[in-house]
VEXTOR-283056 format. One record per atom (N, C-alpha, C): atom name; residue in three letters; x, y, z. Coordinates in steps of 0.2 Angstrom, whole numbers, always signed. Layout:
! VEXTOR-283056
vexkol CA; pase ala; xx X; yy Y; zz Z
...
! end
This chain:
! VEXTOR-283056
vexkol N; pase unk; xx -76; yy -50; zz -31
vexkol CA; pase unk; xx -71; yy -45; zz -31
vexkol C; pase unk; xx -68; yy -44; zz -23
vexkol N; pase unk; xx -62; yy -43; zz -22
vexkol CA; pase unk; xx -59; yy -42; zz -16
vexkol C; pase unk; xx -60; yy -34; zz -12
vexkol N; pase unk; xx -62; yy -33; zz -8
vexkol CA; pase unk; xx -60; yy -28; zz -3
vexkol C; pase unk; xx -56; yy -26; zz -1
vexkol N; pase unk; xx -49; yy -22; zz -4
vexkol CA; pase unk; xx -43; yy -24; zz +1
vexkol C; pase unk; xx -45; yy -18; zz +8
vexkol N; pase unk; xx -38; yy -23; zz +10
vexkol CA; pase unk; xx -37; yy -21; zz +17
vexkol C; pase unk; xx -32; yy -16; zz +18
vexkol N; pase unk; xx -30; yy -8; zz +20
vexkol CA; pase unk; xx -29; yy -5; zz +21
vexkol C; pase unk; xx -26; yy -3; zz +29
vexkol N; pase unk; xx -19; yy -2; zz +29
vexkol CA; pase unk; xx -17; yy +0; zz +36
vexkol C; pase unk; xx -16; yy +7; zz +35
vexkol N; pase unk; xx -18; yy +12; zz +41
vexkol CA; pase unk; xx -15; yy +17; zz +38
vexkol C; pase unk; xx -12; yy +17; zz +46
vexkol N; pase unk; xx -4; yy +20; zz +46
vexkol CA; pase unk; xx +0; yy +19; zz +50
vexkol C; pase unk; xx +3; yy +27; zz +52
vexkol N; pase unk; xx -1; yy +32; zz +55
vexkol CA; pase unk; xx +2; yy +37; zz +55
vexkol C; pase unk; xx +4; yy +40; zz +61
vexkol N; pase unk; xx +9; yy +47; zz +63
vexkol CA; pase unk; xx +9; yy +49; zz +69
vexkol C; pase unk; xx +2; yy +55; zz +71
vexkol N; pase unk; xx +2; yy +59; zz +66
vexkol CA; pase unk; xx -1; yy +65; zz +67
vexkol C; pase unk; xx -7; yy +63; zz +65
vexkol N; pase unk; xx -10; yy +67; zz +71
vexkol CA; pase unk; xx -18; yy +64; zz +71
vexkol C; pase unk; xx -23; yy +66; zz +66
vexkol N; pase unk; xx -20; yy +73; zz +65
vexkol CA; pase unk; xx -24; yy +75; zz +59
vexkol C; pase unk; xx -25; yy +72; zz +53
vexkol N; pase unk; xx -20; yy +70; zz +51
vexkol CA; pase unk; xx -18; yy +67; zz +44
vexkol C; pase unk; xx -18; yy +60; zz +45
vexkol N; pase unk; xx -19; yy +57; zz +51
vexkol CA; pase unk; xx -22; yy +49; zz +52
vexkol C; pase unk; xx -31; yy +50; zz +52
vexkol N; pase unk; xx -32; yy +53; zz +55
vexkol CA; pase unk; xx -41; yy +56; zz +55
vexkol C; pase unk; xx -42; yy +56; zz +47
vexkol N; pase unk; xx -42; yy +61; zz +45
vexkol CA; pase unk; xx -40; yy +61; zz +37
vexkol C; pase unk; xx -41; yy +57; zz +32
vexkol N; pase unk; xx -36; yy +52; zz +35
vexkol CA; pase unk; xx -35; yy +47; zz +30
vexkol C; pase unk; xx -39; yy +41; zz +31
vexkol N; pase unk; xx -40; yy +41; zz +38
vexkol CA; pase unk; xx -45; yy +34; zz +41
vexkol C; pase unk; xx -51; yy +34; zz +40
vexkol N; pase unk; xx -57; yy +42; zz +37
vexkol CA; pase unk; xx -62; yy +43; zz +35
vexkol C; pase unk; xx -60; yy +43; zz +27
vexkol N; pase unk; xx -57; yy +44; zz +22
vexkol CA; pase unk; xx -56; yy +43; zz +19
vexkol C; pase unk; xx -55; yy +35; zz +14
vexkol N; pase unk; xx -51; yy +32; zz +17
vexkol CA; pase unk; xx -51; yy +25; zz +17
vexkol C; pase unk; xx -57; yy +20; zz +17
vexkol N; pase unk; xx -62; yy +21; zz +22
vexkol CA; pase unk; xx -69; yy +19; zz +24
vexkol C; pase unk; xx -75; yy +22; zz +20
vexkol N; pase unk; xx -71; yy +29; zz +15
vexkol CA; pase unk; xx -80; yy +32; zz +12
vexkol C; pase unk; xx -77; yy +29; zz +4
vexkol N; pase unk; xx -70; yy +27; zz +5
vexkol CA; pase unk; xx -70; yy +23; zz -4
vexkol C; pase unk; xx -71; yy +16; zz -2
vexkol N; pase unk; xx -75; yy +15; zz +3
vexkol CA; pase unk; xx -76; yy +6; zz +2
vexkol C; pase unk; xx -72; yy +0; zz +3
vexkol N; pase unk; xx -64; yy +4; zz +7
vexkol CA; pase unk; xx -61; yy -2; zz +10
vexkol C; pase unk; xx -61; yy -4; zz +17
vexkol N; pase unk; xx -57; yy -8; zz +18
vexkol CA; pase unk; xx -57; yy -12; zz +25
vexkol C; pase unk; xx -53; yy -7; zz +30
vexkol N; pase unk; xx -52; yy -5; zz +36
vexkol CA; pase unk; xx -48; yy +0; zz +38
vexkol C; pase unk; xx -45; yy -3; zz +45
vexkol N; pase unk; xx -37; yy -5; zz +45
vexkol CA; pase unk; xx -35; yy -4; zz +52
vexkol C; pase unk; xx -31; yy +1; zz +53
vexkol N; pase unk; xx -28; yy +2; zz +60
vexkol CA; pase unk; xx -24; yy +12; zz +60
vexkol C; pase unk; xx -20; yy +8; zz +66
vexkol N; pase unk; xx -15; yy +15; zz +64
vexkol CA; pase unk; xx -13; yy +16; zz +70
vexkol C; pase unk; xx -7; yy +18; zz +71
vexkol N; pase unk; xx -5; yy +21; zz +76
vexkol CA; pase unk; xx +0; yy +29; zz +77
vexkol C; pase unk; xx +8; yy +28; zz +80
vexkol N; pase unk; xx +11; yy +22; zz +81
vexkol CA; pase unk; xx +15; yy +21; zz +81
vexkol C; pase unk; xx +19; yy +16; zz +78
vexkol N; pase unk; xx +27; yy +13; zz +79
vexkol CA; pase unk; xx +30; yy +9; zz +73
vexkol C; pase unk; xx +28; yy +2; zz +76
vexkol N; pase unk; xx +28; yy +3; zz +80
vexkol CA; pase unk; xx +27; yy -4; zz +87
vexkol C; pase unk; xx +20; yy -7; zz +84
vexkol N; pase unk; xx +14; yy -4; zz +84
vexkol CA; pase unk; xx +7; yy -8; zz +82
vexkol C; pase unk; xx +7; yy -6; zz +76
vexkol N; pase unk; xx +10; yy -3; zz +71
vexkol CA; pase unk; xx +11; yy -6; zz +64
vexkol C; pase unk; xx +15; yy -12; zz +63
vexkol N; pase unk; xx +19; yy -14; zz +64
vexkol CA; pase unk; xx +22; yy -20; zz +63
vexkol C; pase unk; xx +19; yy -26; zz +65
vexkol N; pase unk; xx +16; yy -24; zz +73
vexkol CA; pase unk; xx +13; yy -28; zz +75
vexkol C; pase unk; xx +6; yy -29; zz +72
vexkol N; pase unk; xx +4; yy -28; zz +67
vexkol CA; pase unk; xx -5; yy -27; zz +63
vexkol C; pase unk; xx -2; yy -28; zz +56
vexkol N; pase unk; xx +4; yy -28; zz +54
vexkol CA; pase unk; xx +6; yy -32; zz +48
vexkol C; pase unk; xx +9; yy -38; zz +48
vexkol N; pase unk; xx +12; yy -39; zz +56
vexkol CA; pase unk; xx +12; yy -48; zz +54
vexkol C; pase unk; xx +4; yy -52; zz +58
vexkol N; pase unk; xx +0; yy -49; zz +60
vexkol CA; pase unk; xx -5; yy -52; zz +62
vexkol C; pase unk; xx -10; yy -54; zz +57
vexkol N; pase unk; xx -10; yy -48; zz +53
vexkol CA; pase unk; xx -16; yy -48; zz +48
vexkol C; pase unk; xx -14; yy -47; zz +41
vexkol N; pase unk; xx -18; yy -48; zz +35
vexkol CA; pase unk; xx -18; yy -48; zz +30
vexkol C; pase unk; xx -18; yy -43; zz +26
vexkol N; pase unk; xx -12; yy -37; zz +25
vexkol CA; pase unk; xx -14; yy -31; zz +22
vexkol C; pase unk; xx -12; yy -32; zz +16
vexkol N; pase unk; xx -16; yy -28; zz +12
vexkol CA; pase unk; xx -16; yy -27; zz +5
vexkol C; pase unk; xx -12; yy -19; zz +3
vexkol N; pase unk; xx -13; yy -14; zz +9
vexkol CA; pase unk; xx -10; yy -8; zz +8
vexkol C; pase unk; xx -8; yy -7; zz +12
vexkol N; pase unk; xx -3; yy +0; zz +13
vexkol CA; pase unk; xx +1; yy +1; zz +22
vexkol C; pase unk; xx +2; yy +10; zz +20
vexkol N; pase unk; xx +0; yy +13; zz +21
vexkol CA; pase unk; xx +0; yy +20; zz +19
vexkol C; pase unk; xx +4; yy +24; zz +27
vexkol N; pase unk; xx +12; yy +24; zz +26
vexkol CA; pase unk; xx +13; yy +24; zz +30
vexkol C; pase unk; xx +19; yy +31; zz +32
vexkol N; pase unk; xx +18; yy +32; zz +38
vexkol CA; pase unk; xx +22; yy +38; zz +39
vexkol C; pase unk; xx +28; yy +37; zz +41
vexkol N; pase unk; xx +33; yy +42; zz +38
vexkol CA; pase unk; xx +39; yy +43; zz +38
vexkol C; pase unk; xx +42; yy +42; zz +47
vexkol N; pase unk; xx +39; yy +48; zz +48
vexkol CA; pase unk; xx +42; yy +47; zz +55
vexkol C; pase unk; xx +40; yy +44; zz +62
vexkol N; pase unk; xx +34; yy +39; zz +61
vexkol CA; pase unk; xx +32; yy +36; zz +68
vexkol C; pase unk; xx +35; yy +33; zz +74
vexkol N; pase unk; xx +34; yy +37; zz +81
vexkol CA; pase unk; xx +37; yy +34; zz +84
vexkol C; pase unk; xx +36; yy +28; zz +86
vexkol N; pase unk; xx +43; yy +26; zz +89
vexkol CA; pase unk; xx +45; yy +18; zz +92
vexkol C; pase unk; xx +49; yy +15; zz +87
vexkol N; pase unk; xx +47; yy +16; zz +80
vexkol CA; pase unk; xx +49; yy +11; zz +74
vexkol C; pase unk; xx +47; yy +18; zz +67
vexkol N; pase unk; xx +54; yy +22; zz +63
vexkol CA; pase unk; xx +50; yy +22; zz +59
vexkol C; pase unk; xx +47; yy +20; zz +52
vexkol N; pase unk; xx +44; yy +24; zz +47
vexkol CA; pase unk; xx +43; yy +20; zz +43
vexkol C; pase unk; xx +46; yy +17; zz +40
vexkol N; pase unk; xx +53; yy +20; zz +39
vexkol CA; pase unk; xx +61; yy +16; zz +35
vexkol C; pase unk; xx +59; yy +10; zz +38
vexkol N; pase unk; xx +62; yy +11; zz +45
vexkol CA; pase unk; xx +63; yy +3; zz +46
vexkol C; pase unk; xx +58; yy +0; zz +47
vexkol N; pase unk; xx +51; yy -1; zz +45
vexkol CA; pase unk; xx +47; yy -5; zz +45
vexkol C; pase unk; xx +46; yy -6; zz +37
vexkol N; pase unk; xx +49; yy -1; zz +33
vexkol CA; pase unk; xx +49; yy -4; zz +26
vexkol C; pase unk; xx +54; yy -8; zz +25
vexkol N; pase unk; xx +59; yy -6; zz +30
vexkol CA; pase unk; xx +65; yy -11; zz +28
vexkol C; pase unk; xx +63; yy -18; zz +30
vexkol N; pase unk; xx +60; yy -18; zz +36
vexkol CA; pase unk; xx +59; yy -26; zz +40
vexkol C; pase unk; xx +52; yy -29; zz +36
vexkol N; pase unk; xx +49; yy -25; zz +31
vexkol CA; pase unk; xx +45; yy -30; zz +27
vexkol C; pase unk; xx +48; yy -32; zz +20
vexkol N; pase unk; xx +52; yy -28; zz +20
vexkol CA; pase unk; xx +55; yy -32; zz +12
vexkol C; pase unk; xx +59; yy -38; zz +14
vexkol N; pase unk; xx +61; yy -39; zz +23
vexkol CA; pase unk; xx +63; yy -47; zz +23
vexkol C; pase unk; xx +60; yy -51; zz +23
vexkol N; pase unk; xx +54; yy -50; zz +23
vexkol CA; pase unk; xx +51; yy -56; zz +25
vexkol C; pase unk; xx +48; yy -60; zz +18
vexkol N; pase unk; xx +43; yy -63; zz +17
vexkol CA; pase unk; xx +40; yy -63; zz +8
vexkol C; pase unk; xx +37; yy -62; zz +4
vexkol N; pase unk; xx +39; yy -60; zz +0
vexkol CA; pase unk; xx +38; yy -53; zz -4
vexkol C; pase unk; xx +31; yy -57; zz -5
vexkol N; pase unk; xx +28; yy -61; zz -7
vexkol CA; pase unk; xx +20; yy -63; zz -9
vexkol C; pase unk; xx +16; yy -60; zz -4
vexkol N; pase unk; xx +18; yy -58; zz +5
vexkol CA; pase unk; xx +13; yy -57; zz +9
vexkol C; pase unk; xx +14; yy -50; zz +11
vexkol N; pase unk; xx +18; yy -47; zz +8
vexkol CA; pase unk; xx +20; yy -41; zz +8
vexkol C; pase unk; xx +14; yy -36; zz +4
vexkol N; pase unk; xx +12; yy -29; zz +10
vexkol CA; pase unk; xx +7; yy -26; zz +7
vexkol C; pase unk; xx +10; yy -20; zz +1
vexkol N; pase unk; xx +8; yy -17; zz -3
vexkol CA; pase unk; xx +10; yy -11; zz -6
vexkol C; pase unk; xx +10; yy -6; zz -2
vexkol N; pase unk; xx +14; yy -3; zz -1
vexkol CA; pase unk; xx +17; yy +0; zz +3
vexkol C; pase unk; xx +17; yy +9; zz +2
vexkol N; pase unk; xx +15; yy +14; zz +3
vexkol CA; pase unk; xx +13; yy +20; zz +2
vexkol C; pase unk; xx +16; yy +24; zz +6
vexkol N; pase unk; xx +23; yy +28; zz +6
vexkol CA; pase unk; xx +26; yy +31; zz +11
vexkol C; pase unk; xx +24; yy +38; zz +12
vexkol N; pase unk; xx +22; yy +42; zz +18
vexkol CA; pase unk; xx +17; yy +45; zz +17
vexkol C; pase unk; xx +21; yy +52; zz +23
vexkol N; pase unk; xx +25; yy +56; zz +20
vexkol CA; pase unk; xx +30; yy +62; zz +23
vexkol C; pase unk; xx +29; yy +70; zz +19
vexkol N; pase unk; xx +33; yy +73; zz +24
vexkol CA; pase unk; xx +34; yy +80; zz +23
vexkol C; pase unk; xx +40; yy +79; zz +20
vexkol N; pase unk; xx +46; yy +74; zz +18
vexkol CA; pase unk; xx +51; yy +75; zz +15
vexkol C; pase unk; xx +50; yy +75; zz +9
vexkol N; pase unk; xx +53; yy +81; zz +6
vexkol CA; pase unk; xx +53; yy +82; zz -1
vexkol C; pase unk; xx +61; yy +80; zz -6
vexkol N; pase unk; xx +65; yy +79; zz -1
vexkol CA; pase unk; xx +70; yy +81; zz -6
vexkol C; pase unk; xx +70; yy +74; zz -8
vexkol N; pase unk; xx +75; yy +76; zz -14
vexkol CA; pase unk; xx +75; yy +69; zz -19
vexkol C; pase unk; xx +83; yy +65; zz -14
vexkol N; pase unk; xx +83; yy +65; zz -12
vexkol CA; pase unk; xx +88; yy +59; zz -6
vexkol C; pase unk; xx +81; yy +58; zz -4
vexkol N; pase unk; xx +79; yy +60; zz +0
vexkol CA; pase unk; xx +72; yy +55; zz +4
vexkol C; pase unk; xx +71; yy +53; zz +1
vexkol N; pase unk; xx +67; yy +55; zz -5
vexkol CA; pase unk; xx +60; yy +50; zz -9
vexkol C; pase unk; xx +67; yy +44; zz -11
vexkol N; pase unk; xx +73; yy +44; zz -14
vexkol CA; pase unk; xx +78; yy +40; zz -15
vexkol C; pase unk; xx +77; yy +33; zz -9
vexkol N; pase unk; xx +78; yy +37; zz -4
vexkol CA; pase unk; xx +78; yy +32; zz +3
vexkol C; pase unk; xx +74; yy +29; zz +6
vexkol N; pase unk; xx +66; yy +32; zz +4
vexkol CA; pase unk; xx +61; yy +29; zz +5
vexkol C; pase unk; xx +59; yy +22; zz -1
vexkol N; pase unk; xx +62; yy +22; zz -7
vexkol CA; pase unk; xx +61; yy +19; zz -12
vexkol C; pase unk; xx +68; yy +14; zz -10
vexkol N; pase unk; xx +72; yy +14; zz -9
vexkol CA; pase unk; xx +76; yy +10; zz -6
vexkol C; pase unk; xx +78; yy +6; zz -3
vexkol N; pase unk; xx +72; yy +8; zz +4
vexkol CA; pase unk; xx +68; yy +7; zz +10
vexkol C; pase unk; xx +65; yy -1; zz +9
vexkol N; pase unk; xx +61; yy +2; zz +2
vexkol CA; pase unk; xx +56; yy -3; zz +0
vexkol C; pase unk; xx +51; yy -2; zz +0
vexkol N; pase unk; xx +50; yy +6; zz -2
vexkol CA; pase unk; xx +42; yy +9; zz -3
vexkol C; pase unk; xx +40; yy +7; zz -11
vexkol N; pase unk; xx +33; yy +6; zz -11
vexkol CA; pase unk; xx +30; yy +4; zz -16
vexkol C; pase unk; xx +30; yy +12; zz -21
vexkol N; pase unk; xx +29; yy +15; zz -16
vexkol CA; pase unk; xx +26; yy +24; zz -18
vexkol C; pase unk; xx +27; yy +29; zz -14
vexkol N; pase unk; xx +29; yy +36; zz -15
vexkol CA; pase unk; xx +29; yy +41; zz -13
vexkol C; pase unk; xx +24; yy +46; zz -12
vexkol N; pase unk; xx +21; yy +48; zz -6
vexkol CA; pase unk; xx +15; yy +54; zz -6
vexkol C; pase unk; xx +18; yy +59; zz -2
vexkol N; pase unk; xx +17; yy +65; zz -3
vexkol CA; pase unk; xx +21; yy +69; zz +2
vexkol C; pase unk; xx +16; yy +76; zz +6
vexkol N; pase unk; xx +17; yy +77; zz +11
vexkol CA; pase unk; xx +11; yy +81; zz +16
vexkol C; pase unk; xx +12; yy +86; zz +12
vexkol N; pase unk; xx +5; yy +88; zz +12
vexkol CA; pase unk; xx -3; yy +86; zz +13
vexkol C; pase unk; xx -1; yy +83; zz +9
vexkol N; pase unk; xx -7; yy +77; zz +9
vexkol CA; pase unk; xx -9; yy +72; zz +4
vexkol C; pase unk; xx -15; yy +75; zz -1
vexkol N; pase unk; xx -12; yy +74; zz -8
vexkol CA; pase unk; xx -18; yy +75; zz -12
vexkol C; pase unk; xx -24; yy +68; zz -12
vexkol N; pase unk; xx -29; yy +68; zz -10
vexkol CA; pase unk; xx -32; yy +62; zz -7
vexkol C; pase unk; xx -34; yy +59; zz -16
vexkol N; pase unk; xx -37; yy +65; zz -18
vexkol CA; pase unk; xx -39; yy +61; zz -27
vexkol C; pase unk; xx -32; yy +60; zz -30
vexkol N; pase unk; xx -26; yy +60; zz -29
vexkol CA; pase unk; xx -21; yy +56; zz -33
vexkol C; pase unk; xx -19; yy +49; zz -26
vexkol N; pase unk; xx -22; yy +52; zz -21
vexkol CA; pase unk; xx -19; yy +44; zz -17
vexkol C; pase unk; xx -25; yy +38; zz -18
vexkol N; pase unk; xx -33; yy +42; zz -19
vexkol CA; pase unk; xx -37; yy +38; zz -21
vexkol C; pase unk; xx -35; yy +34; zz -26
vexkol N; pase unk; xx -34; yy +36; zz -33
vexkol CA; pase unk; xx -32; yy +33; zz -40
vexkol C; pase unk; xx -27; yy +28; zz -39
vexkol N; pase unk; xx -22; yy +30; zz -35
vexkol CA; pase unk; xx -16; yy +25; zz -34
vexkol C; pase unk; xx -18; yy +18; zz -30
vexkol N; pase unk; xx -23; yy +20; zz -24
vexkol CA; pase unk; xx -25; yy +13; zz -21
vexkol C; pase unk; xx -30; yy +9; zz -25
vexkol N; pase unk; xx -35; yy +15; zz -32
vexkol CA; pase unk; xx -39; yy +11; zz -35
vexkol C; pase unk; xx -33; yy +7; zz -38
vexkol N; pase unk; xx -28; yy +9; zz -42
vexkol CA; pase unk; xx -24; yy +5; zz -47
vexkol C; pase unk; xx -23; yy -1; zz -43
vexkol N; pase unk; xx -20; yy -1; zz -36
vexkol CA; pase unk; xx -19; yy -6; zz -34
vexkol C; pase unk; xx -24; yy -11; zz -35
vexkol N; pase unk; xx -30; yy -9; zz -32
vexkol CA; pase unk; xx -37; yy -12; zz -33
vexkol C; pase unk; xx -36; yy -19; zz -37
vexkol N; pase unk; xx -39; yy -15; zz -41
vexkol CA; pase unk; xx -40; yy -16; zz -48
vexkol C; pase unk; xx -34; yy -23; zz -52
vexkol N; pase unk; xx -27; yy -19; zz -51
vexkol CA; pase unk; xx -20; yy -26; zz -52
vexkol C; pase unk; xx -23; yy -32; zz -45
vexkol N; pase unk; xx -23; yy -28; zz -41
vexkol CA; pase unk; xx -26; yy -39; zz -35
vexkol C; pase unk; xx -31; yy -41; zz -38
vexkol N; pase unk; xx -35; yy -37; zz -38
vexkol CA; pase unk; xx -40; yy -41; zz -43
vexkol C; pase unk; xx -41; yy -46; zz -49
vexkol N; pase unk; xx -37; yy -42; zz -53
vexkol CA; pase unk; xx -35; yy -45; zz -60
vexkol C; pase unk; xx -31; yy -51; zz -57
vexkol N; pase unk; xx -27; yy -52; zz -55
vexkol CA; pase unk; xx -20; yy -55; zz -51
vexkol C; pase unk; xx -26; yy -59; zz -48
vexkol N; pase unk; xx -30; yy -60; zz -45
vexkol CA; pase unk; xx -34; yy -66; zz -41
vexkol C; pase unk; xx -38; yy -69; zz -45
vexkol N; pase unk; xx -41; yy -66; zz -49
vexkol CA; pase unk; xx -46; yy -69; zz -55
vexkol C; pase unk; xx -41; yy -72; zz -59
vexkol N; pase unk; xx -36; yy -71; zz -60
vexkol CA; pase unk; xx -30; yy -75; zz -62
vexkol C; pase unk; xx -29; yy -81; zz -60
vexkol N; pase unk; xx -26; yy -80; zz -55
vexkol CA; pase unk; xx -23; yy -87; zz -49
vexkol C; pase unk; xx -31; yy -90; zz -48
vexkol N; pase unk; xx -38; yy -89; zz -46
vexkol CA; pase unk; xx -43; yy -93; zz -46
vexkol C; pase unk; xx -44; yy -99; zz -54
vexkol N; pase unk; xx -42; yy -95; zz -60
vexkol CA; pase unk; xx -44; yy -97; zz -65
vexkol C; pase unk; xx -37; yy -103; zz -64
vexkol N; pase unk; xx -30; yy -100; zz -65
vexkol CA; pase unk; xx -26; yy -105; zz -62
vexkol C; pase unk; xx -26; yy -111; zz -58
vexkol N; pase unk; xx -27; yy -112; zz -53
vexkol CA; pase unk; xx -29; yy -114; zz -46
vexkol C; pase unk; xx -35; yy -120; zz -48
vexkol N; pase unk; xx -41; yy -117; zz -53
vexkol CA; pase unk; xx -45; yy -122; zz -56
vexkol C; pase unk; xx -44; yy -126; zz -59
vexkol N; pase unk; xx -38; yy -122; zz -64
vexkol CA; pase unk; xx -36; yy -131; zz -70
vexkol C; pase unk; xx -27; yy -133; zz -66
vexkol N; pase unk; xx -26; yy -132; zz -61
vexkol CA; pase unk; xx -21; yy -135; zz -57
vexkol C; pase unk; xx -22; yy -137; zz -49
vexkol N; pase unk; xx -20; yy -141; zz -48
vexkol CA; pase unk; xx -22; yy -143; zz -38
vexkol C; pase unk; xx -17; yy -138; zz -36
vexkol N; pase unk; xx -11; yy -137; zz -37
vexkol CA; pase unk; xx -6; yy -132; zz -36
vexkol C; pase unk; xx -8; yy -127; zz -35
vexkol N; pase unk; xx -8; yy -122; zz -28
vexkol CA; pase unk; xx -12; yy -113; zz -27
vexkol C; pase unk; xx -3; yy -111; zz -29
vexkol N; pase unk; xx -4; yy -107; zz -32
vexkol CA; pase unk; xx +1; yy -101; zz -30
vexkol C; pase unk; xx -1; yy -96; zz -29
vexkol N; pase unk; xx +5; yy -91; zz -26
vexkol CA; pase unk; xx +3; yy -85; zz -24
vexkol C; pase unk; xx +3; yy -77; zz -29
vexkol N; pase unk; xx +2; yy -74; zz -27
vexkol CA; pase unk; xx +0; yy -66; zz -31
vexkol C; pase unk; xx +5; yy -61; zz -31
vexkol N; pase unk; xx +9; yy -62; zz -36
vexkol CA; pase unk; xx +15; yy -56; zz -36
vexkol C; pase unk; xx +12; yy -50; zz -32
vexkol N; pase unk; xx +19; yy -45; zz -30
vexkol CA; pase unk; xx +17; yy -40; zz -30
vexkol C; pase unk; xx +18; yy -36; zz -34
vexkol N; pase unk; xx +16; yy -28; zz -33
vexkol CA; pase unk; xx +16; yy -23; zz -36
vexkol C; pase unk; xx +20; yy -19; zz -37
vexkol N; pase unk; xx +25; yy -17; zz -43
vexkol CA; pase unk; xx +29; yy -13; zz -45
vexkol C; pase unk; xx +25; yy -6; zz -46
vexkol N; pase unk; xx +31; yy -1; zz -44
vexkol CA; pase unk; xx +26; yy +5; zz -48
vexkol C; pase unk; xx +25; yy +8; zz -54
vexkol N; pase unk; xx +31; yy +4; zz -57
vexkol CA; pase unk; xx +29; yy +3; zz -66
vexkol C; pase unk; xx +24; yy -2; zz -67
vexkol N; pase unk; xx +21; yy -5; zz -63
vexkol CA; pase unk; xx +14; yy -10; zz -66
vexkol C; pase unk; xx +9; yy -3; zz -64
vexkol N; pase unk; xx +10; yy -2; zz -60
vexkol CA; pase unk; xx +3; yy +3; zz -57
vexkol C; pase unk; xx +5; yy +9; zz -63
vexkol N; pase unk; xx +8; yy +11; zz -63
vexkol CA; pase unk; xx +10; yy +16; zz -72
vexkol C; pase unk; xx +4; yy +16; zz -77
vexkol N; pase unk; xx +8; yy +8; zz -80
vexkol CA; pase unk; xx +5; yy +5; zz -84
vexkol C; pase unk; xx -2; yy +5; zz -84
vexkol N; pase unk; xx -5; yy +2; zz -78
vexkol CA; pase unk; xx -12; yy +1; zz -76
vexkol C; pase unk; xx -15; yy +8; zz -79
vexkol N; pase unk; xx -14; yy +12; zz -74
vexkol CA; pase unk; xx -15; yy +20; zz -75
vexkol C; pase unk; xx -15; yy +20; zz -83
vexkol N; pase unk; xx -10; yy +22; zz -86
vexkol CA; pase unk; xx -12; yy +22; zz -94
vexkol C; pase unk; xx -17; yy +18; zz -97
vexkol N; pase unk; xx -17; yy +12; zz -96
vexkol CA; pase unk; xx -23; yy +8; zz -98
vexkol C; pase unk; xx -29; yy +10; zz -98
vexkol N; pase unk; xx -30; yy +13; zz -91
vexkol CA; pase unk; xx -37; yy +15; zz -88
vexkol C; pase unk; xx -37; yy +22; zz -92
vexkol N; pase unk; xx -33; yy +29; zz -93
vexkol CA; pase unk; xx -34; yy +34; zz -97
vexkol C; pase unk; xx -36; yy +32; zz -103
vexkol N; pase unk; xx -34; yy +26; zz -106
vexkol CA; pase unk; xx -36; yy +24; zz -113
vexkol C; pase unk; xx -43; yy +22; zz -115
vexkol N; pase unk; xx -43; yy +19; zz -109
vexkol CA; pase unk; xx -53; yy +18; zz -111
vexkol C; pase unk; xx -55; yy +22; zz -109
vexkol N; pase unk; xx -55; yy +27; zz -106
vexkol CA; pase unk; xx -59; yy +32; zz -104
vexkol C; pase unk; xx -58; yy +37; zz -109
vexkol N; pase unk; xx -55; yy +39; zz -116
vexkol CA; pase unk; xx -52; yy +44; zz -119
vexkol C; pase unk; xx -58; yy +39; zz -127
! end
């Protein structure tokens, strides 16, 4: 089973502190960091699976580092977790837009952002145990879709179903 890899890209320290202790006691892999400049630069260097990312960081904000990943491929592209004090419905519009995966808004409810990064989990997983099984009865690899928020929904529902 994979560990994903987690960026948490925020300005405020509190809620980067927060988040970065948070992230590491669920058992993922953690890179950080507080401006748009070393968030972009830490998702074309490395390998993220998530990007929990704040609206307003300076140098670059999180719009346009949401915008500049949806140009690239969408296969290498992390789920994406846009993470503000904007509430109005134009923002969450504009963050979805943007090319956010999800909406969280300050404060963060950590046990609703925990469940959504498991959901993620859980689809790469299934999703790799897929492409491994693929991969072994074809020499052809392909890659791992990503994640819509109506998959991570659906996942959700699933997961209340066995547990009820």
């Amino acid at each position: 089973m994979k560990t994903l890899t987690i960026l948490v890209a925020e300005d405020d320290l509190l809620t980067r502190m927060t988040l970065e202790r948070s992230v590491v006691q669920w058992g993922y892999q953690l890179l950080s960091a507080s401006d748009g400049v070393t968030t972009r630069e830490l998702l074309r260097t490395h390998k993220i699976d998530v990007c929990l990312l704040g609206w307003n960081l300076p140098k670059l904000s999180g719009i346009e580092i949401c915008r500049w990943l949806r140009t690239r491929s969408t296969s290498q592209a992390p789920y994406v977790v846009l993470i503000t004090g904007n509430e109005q419905p134009s923002d969450i519009q504009t963050g979805y837009e943007a090319g956010a995966n999800d909406y969280v808004t300050r404060p963060c409810d950590l046990k609703y952002l925990r469940r959504r990064i498991a959901t993620v989990a859980e689809k790469v997983n299934r999703q790799e145990l897929r492409l491994e099984k693929t991969e072994a009865a074809s020499s052809e690899p392909r890659s791992v879709a990503g994640l819509s928020p109506l998959d991570i929904y659906l996942s959700d529902l699933r997961l209340m179903r066995r547990k009820t």
